[in-house]
N, CA, C and O of each residue as an XYZ file, in Angstrom:
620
protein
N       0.837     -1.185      0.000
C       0.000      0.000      0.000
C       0.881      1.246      0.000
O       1.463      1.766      0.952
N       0.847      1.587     -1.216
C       1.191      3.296     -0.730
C       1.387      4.201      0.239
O       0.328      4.248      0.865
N       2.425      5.196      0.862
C       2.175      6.047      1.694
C       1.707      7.603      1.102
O       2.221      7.977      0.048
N       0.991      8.252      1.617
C       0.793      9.749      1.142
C       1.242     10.528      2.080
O       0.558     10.796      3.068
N       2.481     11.005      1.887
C       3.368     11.940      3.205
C       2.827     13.227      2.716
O       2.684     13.550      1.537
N       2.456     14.138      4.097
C       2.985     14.968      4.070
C       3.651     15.963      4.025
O       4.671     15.698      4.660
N       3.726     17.409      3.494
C       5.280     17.882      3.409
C       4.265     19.534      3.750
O       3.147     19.896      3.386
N       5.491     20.271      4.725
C       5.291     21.501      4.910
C       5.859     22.610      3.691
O       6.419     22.267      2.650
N       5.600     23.820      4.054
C       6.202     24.460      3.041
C       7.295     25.203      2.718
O       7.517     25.911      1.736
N       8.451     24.748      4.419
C       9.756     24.875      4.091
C      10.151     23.330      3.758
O      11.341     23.231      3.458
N       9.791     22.716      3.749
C       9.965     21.085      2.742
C      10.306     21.015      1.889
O      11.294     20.406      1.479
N       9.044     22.069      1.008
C       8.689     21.954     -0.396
C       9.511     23.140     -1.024
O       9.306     23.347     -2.220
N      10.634     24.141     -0.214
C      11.037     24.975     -1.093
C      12.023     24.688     -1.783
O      12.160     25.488     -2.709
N      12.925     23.749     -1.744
C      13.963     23.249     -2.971
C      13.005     22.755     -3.982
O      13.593     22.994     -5.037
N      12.036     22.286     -4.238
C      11.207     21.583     -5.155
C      10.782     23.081     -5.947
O      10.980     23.251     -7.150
N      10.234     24.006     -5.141
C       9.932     25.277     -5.791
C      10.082     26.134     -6.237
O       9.287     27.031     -6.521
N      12.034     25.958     -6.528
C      12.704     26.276     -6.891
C      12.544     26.225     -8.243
O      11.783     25.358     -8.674
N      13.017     26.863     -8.913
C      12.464     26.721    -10.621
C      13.917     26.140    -10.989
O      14.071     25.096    -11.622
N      14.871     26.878    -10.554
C      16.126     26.391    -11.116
C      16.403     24.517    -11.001
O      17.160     23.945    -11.785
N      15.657     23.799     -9.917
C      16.081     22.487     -9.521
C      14.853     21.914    -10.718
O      14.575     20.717    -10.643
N      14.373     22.477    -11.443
C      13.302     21.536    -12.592
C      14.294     21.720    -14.089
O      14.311     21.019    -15.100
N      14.990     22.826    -13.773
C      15.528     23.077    -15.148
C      17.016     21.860    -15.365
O      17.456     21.586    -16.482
N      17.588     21.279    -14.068
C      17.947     20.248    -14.691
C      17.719     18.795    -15.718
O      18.476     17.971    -16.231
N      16.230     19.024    -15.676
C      16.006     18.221    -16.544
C      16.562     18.063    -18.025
O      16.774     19.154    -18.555
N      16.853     16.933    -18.830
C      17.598     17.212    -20.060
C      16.526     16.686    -20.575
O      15.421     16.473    -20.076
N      17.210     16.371    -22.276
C      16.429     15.757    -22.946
C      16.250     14.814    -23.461
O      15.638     14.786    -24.529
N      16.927     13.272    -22.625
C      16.891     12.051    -23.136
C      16.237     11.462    -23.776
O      15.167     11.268    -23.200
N      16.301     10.774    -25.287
C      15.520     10.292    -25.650
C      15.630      8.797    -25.753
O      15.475      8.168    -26.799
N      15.876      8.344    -24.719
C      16.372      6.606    -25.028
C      14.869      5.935    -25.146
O      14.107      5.965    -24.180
N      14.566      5.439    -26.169
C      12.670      5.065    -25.976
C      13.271      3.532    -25.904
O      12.616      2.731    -26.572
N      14.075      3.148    -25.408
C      14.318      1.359    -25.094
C      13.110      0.792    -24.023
O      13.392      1.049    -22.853
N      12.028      0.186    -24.179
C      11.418     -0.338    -23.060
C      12.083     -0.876    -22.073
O      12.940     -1.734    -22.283
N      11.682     -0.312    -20.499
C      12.670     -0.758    -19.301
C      13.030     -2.196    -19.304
O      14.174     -2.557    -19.027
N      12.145     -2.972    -19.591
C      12.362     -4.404    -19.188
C      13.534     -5.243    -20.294
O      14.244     -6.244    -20.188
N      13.238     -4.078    -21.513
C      14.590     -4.966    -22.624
C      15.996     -4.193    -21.715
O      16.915     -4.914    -21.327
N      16.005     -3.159    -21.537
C      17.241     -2.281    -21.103
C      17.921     -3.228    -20.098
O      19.076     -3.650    -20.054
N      16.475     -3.504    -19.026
C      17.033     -4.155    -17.730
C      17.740     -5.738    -18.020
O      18.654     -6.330    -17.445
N      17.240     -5.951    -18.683
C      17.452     -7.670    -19.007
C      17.977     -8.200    -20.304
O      18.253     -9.400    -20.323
N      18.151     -7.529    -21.341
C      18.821     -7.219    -22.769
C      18.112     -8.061    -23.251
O      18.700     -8.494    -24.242
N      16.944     -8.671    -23.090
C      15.998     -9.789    -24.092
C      14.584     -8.515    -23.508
O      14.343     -7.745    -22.577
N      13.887     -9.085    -25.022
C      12.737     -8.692    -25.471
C      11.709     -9.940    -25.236
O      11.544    -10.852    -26.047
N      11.085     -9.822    -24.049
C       9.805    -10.191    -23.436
C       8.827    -10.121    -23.486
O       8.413     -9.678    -22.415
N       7.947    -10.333    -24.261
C       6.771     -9.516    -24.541
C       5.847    -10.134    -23.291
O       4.639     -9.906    -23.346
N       6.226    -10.696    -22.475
C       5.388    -11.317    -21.811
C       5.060    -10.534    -21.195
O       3.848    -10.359    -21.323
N       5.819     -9.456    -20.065
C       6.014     -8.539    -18.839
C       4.741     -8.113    -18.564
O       4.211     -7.901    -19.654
N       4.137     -7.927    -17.860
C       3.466     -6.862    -17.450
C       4.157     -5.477    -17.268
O       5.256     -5.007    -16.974
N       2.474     -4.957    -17.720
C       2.652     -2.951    -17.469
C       4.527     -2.775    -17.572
O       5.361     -2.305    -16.799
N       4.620     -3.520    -19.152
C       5.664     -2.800    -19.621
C       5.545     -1.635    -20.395
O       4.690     -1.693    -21.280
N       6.351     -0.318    -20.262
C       5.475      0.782    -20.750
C       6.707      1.331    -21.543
O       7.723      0.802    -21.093
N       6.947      2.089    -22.429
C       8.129      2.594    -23.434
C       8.481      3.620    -23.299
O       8.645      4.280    -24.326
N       8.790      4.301    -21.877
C       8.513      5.419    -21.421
C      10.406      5.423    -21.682
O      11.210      4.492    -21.733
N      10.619      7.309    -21.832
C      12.501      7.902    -21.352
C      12.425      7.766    -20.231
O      11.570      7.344    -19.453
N      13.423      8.168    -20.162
C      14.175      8.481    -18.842
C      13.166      9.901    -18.343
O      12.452      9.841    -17.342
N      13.247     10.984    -19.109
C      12.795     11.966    -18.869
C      11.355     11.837    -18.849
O      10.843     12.802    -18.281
N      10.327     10.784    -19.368
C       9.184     11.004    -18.827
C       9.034     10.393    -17.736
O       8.250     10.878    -16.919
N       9.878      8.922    -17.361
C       9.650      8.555    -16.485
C       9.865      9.884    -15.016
O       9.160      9.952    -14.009
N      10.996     10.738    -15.363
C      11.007     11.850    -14.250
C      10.257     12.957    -14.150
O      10.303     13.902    -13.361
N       9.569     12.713    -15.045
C       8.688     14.156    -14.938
C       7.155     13.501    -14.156
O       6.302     14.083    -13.486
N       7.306     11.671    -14.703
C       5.553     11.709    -13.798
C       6.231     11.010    -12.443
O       5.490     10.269    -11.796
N       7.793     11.235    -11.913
C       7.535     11.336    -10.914
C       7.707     12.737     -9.714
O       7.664     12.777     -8.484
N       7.930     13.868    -10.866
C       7.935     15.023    -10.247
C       6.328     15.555     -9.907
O       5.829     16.261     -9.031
N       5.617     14.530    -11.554
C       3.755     14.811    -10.504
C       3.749     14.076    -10.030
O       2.536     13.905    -10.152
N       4.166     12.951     -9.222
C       4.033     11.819     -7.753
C       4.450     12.872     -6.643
O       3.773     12.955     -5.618
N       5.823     13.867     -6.886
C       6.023     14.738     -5.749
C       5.026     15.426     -5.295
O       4.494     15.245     -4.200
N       4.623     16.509     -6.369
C       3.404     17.376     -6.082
C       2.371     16.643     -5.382
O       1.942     17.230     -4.389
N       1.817     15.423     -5.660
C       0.625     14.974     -5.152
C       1.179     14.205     -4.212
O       0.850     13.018     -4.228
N       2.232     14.709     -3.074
C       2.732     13.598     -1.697
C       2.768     12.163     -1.913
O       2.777     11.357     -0.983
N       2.792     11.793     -3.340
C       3.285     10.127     -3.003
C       4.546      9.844     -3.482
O       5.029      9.313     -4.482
N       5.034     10.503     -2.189
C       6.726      9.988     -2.248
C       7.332      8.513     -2.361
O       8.538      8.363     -2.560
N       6.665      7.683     -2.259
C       7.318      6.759     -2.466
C       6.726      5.773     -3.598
O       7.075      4.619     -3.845
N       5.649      6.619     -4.262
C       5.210      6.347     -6.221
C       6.805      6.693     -6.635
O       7.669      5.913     -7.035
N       6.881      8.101     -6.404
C       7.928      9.487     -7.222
C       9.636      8.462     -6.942
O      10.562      8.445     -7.753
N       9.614      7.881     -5.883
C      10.854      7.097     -6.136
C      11.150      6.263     -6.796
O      12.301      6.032     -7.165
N       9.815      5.420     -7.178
C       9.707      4.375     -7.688
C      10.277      4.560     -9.505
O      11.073      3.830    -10.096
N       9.452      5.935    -10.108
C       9.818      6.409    -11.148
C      11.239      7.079    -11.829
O      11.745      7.096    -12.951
N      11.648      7.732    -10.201
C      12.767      8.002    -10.175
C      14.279      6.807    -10.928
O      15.168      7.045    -11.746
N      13.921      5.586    -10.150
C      14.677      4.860    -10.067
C      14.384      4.236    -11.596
O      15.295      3.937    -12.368
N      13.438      4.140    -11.799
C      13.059      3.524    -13.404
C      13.695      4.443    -14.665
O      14.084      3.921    -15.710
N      13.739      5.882    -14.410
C      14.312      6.675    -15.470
C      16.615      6.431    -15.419
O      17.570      6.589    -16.179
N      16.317      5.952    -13.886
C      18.225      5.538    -13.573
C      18.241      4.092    -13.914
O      19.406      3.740    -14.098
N      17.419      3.147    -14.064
C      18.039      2.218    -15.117
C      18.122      2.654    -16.259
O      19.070      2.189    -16.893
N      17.561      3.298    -16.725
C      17.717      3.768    -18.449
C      18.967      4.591    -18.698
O      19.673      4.577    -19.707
N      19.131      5.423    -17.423
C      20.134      6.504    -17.924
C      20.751      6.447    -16.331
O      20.278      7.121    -15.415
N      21.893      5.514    -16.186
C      21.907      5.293    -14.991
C      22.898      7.332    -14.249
O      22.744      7.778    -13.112
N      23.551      7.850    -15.111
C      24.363      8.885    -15.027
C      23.851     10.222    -15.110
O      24.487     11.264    -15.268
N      21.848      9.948    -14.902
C      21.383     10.727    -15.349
C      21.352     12.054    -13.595
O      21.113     11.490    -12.527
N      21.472     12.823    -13.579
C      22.077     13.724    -12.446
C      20.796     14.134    -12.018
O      20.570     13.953    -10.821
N      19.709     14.751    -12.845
C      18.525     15.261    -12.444
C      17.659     14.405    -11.699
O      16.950     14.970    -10.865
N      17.553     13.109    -11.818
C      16.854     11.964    -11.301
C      17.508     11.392    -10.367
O      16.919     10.394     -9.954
N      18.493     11.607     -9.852
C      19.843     11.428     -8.809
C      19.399     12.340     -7.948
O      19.600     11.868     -6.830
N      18.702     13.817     -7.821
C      18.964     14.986     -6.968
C      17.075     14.878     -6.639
O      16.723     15.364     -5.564
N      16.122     14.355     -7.410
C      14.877     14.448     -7.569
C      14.815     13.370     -5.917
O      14.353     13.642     -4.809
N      15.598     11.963     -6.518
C      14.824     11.052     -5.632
C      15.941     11.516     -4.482
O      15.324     11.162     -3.477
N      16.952     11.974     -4.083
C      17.695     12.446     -3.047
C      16.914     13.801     -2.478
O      17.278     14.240     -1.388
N      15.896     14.435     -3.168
C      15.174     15.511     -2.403
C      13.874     15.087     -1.941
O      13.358     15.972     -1.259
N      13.053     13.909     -2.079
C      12.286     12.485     -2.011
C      12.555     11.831     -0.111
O      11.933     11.857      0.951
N      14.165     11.194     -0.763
C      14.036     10.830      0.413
C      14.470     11.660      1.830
O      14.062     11.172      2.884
N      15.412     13.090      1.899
C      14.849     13.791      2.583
C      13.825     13.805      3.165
O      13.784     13.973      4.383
N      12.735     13.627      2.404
C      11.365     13.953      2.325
C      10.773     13.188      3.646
O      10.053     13.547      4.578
N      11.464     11.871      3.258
C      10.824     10.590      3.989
C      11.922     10.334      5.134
O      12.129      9.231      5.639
N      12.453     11.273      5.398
C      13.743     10.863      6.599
C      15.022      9.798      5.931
O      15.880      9.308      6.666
N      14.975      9.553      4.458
C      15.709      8.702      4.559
C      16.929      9.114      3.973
O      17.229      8.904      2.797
N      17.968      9.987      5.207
C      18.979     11.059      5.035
C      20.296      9.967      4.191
O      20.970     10.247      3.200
N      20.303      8.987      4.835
C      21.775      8.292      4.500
C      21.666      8.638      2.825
O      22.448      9.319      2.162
N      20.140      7.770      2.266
C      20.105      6.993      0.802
C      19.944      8.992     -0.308
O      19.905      9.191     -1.522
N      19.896     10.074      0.962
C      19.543     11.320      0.350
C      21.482     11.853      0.025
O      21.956     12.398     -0.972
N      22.027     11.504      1.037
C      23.512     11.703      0.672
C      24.515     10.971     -0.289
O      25.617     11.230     -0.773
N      23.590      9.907     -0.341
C      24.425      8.615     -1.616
C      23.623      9.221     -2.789
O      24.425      9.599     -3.643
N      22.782      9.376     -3.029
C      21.954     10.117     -4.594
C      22.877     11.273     -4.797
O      23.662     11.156     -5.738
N      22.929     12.384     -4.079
C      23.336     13.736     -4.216
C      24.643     14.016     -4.515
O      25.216     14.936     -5.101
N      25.123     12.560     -3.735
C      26.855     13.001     -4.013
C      27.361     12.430     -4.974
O      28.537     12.667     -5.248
N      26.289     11.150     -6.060
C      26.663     10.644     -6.477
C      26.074     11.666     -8.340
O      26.524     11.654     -9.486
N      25.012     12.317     -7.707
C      25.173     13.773     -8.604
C      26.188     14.916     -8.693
O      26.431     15.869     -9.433
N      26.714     14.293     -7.452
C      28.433     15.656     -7.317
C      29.134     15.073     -8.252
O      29.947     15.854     -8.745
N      29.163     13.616     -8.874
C      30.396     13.090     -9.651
C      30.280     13.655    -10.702
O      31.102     14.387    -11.253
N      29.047     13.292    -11.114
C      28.345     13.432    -12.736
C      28.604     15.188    -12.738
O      29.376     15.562    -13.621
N      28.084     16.177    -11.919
C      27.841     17.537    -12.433
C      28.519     18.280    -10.857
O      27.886     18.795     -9.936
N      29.534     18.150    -10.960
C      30.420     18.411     -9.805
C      30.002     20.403     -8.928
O      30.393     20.863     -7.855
N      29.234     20.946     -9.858
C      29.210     22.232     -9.365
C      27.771     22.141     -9.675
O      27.465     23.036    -10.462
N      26.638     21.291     -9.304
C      25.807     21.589     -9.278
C      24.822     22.044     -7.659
O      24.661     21.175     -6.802
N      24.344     23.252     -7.496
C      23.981     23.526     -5.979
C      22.787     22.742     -5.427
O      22.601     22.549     -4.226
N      21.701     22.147     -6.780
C      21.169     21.657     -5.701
C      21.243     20.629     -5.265
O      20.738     20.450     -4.156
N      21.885     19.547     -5.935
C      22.741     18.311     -5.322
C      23.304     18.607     -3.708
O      23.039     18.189     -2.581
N      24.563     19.929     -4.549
C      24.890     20.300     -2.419
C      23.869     20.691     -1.294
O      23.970     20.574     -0.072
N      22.528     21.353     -2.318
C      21.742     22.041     -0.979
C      20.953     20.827     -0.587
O      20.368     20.907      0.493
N      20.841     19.792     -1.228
C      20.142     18.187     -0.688
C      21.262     17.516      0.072
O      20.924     17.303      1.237
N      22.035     17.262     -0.108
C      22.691     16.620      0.603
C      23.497     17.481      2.284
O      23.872     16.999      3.353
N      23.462     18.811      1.765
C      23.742     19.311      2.831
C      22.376     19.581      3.457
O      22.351     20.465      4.314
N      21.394     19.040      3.201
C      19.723     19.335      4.048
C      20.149     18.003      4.944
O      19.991     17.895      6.160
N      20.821     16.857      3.907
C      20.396     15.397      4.861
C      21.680     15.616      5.906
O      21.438     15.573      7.112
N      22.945     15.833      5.480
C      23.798     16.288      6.404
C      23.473     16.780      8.158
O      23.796     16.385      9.278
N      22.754     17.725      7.633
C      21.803     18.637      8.674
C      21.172     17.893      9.576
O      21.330     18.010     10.791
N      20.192     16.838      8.849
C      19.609     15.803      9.343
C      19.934     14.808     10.299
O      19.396     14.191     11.219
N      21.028     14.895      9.720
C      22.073     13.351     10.309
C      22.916     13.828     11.097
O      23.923     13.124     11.181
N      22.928     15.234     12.049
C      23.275     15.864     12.695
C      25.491     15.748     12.343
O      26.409     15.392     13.080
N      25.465     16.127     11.265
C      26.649     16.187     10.598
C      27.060     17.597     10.438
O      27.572     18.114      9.445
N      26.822     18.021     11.327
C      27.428     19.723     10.769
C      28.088     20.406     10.351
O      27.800     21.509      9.886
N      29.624     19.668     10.453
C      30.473     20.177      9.742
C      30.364     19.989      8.141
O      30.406     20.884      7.297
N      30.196     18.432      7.910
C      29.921     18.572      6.078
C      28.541     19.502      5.569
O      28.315     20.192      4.575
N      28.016     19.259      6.389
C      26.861     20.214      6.113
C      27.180     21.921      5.984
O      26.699     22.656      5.123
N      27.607     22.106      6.481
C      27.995     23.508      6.391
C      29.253     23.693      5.140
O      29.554     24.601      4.364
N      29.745     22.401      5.402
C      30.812     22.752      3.691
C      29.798     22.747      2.744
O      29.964     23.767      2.075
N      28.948     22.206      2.385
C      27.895     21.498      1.493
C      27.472     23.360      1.028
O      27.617     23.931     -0.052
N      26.811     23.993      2.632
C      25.782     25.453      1.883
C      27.072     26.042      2.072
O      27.421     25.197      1.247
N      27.853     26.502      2.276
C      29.166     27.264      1.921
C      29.367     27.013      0.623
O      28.981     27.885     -0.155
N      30.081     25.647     -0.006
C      29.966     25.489     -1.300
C      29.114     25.790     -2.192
O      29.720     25.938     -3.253
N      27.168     26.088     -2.410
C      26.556     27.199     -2.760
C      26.676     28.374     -2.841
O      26.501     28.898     -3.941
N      26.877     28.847     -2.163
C      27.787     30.132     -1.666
C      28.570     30.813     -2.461
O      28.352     31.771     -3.202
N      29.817     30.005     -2.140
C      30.755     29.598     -3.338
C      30.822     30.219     -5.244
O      31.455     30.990     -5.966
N      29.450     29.028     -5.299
C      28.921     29.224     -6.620
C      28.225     29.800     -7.020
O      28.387     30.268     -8.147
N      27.072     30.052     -6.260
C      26.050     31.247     -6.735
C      26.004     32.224     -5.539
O      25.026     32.351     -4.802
N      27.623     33.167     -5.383
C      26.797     33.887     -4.587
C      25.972     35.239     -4.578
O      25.729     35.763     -3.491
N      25.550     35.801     -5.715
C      24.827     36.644     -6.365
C      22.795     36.109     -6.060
O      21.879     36.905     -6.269
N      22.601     34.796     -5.610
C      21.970     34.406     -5.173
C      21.275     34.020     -4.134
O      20.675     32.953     -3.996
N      21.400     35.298     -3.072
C      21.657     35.009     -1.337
C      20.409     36.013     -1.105
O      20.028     36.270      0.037
C-alpha cells in the first residue's frame, strides 16, 4: 500500500525552486525498461510501458506534487536504469528521500550527482539538508558554503 506523506512548506522549497526543474535534459532513449534491464525482449512482462528516462522523471515530479513519495521514487529509479548517469533523477529522488527521513540513501543520490555535475547547488543544498539531518554539521555547512561559493549573487 502506498504512503501519502505529508510535506510543509519549508519542505517543499527546494522543489519550488524553478532552477532544480531546469535540470532536466532531454533524453531520448525510448528502449522499453524491461529490454534495457534484461537485454531480451519479453513480450510477456506486465505494465511494460516505453517510457525515457525523462518522462519517467517528470511523472515522478507529478508523484512529488501529489505527496506520493514513495510512487515518485519508484519512477525516479526507473528513469536511472535507463540513464543510470542521469544527475537530475539522482537529486529528484535524493530531495524524495529527505522527504521521507531517509537522510543516508539522500547523501548517496546527491553526491553521487556531485560526480556526474560536480558544481551543481542543488545536489549540495540536498545533501547538505540530509547532512543537517544526520546531525553532521560540519559537512553540512561545507555542502551550503559550497553554494555560496557558486552562486553567490543568489543570497
Amino acid at each position: 500500500m502506498e504512503e501519502n506523506h505529508e510535506f510543509d512548506e519549508q519542505n517543499f522549497l527546494i522543489i519550488a525552486d524553478s532552477d532544480l526543474r531546469d535540470v532536466l535534459d532531454t533524453s531520448t532513449c525510448s528502449t522499453p525498461l524491461h529490454i534495457h534491464a534484461t537485454g531480451e525482449n519479453n513480450n510477456d512482462l506486465d505494465n511494460v510501458h516505453e517510457y525515457t528516462s525523462s518522462e519517467y522523471e517528470l511523472r515522478g515530479l507529478d508523484y512529488i506534487d501529489q505527496g506520493q513519495y514513495d510512487r515518485s521514487i519508484e519512477y525516479f529509479s526507473n528513469a536511472l536504469k535507463i540513464e543510470p548517469n542521469r544527475a537530475s533523477s539522482l537529486i529528484y529522488r535524493g530531495l524524495v528521500y529527505n522527504f521521507l527521513n531517509r537522510h543516508e540513501d539522500a547523501v548517496t543520490d546527491s553526491t553521487k550527482a556531485l560526480v556526474i555535475q560536480p558544481q551543481n547547488p542543488q545536489a549540495l543544498f540536498i545533501r547538505g539538508q540530509a547532512y543537517l539531518s544526520l546531525s553532521r554539521q560540519e559537512e553540512s555547512f561545507k555542502d551550503f558554503n559550497g553554494i555560496l561559493e557558486m552562486e553567490p549573487n543568489k543570497i
